[in-house]
C-alpha positions in Angstrom: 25.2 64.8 83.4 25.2 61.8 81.2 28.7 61.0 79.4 27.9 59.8 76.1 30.1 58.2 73.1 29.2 57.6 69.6 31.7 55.4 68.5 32.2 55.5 65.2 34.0 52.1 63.4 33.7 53.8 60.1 32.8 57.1 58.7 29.8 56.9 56.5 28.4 55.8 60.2 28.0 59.1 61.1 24.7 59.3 58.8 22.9 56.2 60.7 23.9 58.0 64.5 23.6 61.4 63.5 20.0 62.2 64.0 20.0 60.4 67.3 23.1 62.6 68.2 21.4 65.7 67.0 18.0 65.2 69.0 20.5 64.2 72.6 22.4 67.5 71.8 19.2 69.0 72.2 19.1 68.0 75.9 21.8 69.5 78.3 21.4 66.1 80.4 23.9 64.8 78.1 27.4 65.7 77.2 28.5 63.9 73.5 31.8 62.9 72.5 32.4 60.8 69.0 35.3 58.0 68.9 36.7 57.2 65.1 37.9 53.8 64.4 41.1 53.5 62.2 39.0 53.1 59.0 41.8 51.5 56.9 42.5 52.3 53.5 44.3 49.9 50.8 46.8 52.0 48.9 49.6 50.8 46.2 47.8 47.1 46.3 49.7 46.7 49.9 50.1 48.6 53.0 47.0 49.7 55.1 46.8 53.4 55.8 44.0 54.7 58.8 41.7 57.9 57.8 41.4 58.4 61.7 43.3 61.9 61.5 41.7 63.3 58.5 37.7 61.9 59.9 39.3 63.2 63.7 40.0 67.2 61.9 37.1 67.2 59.8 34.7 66.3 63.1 36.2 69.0 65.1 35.6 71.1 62.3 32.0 70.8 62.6 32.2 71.0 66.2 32.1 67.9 67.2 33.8 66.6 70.3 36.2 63.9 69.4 38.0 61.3 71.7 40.0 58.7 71.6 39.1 57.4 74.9 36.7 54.4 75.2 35.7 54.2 79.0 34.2 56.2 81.5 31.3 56.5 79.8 27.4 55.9 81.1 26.0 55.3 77.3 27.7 53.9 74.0 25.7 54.3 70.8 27.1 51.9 67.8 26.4 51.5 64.4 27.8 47.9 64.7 28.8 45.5 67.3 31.6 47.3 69.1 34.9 46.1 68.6 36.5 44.6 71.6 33.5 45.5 74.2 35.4 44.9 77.2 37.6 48.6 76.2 34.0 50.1 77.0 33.7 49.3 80.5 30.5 48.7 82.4 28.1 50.8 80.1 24.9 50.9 78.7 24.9 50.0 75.0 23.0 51.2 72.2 22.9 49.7 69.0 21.5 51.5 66.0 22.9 49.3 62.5 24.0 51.6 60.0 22.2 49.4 57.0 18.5 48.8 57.1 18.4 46.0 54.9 18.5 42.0 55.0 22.0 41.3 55.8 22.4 39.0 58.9 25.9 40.7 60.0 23.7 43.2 62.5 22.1 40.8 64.9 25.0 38.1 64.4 27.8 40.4 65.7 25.5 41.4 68.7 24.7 37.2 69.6 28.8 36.6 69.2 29.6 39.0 71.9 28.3 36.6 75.0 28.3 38.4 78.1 27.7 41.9 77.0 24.1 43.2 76.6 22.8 45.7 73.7 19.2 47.8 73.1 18.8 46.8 69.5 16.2 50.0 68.1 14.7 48.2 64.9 13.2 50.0 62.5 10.0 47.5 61.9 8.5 44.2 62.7 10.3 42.0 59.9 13.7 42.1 61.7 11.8 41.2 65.4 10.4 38.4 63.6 13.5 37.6 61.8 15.5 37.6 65.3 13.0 35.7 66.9 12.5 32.6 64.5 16.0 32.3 65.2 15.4 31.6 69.2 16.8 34.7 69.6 14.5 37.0 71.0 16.4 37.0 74.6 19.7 38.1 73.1 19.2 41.8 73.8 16.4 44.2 75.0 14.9 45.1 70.9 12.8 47.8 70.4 10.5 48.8 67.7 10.5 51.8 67.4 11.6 53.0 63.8 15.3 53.6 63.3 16.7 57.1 63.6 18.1 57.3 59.9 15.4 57.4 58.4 14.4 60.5 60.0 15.8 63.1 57.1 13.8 61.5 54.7 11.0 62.7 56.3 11.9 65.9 57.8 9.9 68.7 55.6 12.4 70.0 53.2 15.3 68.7 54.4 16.3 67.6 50.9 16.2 70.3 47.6 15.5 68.1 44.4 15.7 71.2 42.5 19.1 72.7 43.7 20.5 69.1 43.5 19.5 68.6 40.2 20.8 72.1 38.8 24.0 71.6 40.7 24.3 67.4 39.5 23.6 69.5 35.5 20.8 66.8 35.2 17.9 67.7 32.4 14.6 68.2 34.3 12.6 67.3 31.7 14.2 63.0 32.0 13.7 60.7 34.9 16.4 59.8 37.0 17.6 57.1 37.7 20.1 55.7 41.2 22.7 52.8 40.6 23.6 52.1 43.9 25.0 48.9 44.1 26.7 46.8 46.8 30.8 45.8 47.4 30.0 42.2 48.2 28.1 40.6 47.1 27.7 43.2 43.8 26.3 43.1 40.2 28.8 45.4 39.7 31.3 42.9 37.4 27.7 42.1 35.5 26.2 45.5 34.8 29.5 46.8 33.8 29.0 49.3 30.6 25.6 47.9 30.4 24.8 50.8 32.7 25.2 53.0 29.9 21.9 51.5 27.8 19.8 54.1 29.9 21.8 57.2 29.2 19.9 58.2 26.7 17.0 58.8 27.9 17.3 58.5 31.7 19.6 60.7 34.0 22.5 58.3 35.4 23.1 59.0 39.0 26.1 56.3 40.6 26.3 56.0 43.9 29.1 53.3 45.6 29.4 51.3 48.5 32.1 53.3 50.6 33.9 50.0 50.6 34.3 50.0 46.8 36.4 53.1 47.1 38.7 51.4 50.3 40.4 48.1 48.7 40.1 46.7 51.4 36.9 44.5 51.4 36.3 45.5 47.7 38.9 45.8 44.9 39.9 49.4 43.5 38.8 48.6 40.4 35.1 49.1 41.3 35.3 52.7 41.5 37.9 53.1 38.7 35.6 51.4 36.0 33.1 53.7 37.3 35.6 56.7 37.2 36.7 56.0 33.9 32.9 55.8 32.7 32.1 58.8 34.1 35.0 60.9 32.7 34.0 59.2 29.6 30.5 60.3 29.5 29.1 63.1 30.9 25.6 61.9 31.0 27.3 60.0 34.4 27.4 61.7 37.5 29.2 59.9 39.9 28.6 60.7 43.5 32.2 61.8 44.7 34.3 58.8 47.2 33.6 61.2 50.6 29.8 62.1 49.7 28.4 59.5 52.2 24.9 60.6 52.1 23.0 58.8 49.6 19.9 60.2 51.4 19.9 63.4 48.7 20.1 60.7 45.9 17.1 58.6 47.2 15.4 61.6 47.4 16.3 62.7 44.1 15.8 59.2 42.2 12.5 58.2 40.4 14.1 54.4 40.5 16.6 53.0 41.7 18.9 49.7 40.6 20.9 47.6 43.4 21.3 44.0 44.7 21.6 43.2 48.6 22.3 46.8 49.4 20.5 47.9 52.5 19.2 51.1 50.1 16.7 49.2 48.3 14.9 49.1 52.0 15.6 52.8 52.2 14.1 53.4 48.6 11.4 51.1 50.0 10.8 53.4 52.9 10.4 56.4 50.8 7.4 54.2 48.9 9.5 54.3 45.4 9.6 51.3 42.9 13.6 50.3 42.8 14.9 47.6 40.8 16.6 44.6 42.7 19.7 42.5 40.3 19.1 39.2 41.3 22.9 37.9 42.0 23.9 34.2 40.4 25.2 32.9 43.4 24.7 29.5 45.5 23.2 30.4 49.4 26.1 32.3 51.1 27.0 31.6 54.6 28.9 33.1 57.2 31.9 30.8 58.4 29.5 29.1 61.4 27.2 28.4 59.1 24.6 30.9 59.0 23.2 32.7 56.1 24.7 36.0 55.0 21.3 37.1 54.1 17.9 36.7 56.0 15.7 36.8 52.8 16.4 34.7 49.3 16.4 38.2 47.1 14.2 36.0 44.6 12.0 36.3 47.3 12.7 39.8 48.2 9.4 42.7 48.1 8.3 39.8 45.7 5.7 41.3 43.3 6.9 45.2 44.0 10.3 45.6 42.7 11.1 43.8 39.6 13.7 41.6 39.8 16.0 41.2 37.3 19.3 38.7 36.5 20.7 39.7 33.3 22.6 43.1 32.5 20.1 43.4 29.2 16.6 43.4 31.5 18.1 46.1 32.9 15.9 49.0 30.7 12.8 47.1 30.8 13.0 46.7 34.2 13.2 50.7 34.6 10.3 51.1 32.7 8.4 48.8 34.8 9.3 50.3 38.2 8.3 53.9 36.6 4.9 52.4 35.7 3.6 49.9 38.5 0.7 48.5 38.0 -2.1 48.3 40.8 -0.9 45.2 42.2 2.9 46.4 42.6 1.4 49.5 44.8 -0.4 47.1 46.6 2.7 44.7 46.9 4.7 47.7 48.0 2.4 49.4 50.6 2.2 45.6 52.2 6.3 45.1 52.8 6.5 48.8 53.8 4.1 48.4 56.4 6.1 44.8 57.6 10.1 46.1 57.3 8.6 49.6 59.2 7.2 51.3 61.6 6.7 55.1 62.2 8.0 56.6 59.0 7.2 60.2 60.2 10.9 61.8 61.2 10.4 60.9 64.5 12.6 57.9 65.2 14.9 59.9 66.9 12.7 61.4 68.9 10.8 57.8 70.0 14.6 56.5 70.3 15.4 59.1 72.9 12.4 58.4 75.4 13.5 55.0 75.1 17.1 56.1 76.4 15.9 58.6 79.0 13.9 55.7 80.3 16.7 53.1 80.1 19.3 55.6 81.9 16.5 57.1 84.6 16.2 53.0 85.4 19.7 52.1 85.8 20.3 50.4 81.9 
């Protein structure tokens, strides 16, 4: 029997891991067990309170095994780095990132962490290359095999775009469109109301970072402008703070606006026109130096999403991404064949042989 542990740093995780968990359930070679980290909480402007208990019931709940134990175990699967990897013990590690887009965060965190070796499963050849022009290559054992989140986008109706729209109240007869933007950076203090010039004739789905709802990395007042709007409006449907799944959304949405949010790869995957809001910053580096994205978003599925740096492009922009012309299909088809591989729903099952192998050989 093989002891495995998801470990969980934060709770929207549990989309990224869970079709890899669900396709090892399968199996009775291996017995699961999921870890929560404290995921902190800002509350009265202050003190930091841990959702650990409430994520802990609502696990077992479902039936999930839940620990708090991090050794003993022969695999650890991670949506991140793991925090302080020597608690884990001599194990095999498994690293799946819970974002999909052009953030650095997921290989740096891995390279920090000298002395402690990772299976990276990559979801296309754009982040090998990525890792690799960086010297890198050597760092961990990466694997292309497509990444196991993406899986429910392409499992045969998985998703109900009719139920969800009847139960969202959104008119069929109007295109819908995602605002998914990111905590940091986000065009969030730019769009602002500005969001509202497509109510009219577009359904307004808006889905936050689960960060902008924490105060922790992001200030409260990104989901209580959002809040107020919404209760303001009722053209706005605001995806609820604990609905982590933005999966049903991007299933849902006929565009999509965001800014360095890993979604516009996952609206990418799905072979939908999004919108990317082009943020007026300088180059942003991590503190050693190295840049917090891999890709200038000017540069970004160049010639397939539009691209847009005012709050008043936003409506043309839409229009655009509804009606590509032949080029932007041809754009499109070109970076989803580069940032992927294997867009069939069977990551998880590709990921799995991988482990079998890695566990039947010793790690």
């Amino acid at each position: 029997m093989i002891k495995v542990l998801f470990d969980l740093k934060k709770e929207y995780y549990l989309n990224s891991l869970y079709p890899l968990y669900r396709e090892l359930a399968a199996d009775p070679d291996y017995d699961l067990h999921i870890r929560i980290g404290s995921d902190q909480k800002r509350v009265l402007g202050v003190f930091m309170r841990s959702g650990r208990e409430r994520i802990a019931g609502n696990l077992r709940e479902q039936g999930f095994s839940v620990t708090g134990e991090t050794a003993g175990f022969d695999l650890v699967v991670c949506g991140d780095a793991l925090n302080k990897p020597e608690r884990f013990g001599d194990t095999v590690r498994v690293h799946l990132d819970h974002g999909v887009g052009i953030k650095t965060l997921r290989i740096r965190n891995i390279v920090r962490q000298q002395g402690y070796h990772y299976h990276v499963f990559l979801e296309g050849r754009y982040w090998y290359d990525y890792i690799a022009g960086l010297g890198w290559e050597n760092k961990a054992d990466f694997h292309i095999t497509g990444i196991p989140k993406l899986d429910p986008l392409f499992w045969e109706g998985y998703y109900d775009k009719k139920a969800l729209t009847v139960r969202l109240g959104l008119d069929p007869a109007k295109k819908t469109v995602l605002f998914a933007p990111s905590y940091k950076p986000s065009c969030i203090g730019f769009v602002q109301e500005r969001i509202m010039d497509l109510v009219d004739d577009f359904n307004l789905v808006v889905k936050l970072h689960p960060y902008s709802w924490g105060g922790k990395y992001a200030p409260h007042g990104q989901h209580r402008f959002y809040e107020r709007l919404a209760r303001r409006h009722a053209d706005v449907f605001l995806i609820p703070e604990h609905d982590f799944d933005i999966y049903p959304y991007l299933d849902l949405a006929d565009t999509m606006i965001s800014d360095t949010s890993s979604v516009i790869n996952e609206f990418l995957a799905l072979g939908k026109f999004g919108i990317i809001y082009v943020l007026p910053y300088e180059k942003l580096n991590h503190s050693d130096g190295m840049p917090v994205l891999s890709i200038d978003p000017e540069e970004w599925l160049a010639g397939a999403f539009p691209h847009i740096h005012r709050p008043d492009e936003l409506r043309g922009a839409v229009e655009q991404a509804l009606h590509p012309t032949p080029d932007m299909e041809r754009r499109l088809e070109q970076h989803r064949a580069y940032f992927f591989t294997g867009l069939d729903g069977g990551a998880s099952k590709r990921v799995k042989a991988e482990i079998d192998r890695i566990m039947k050989e010793g790690g």
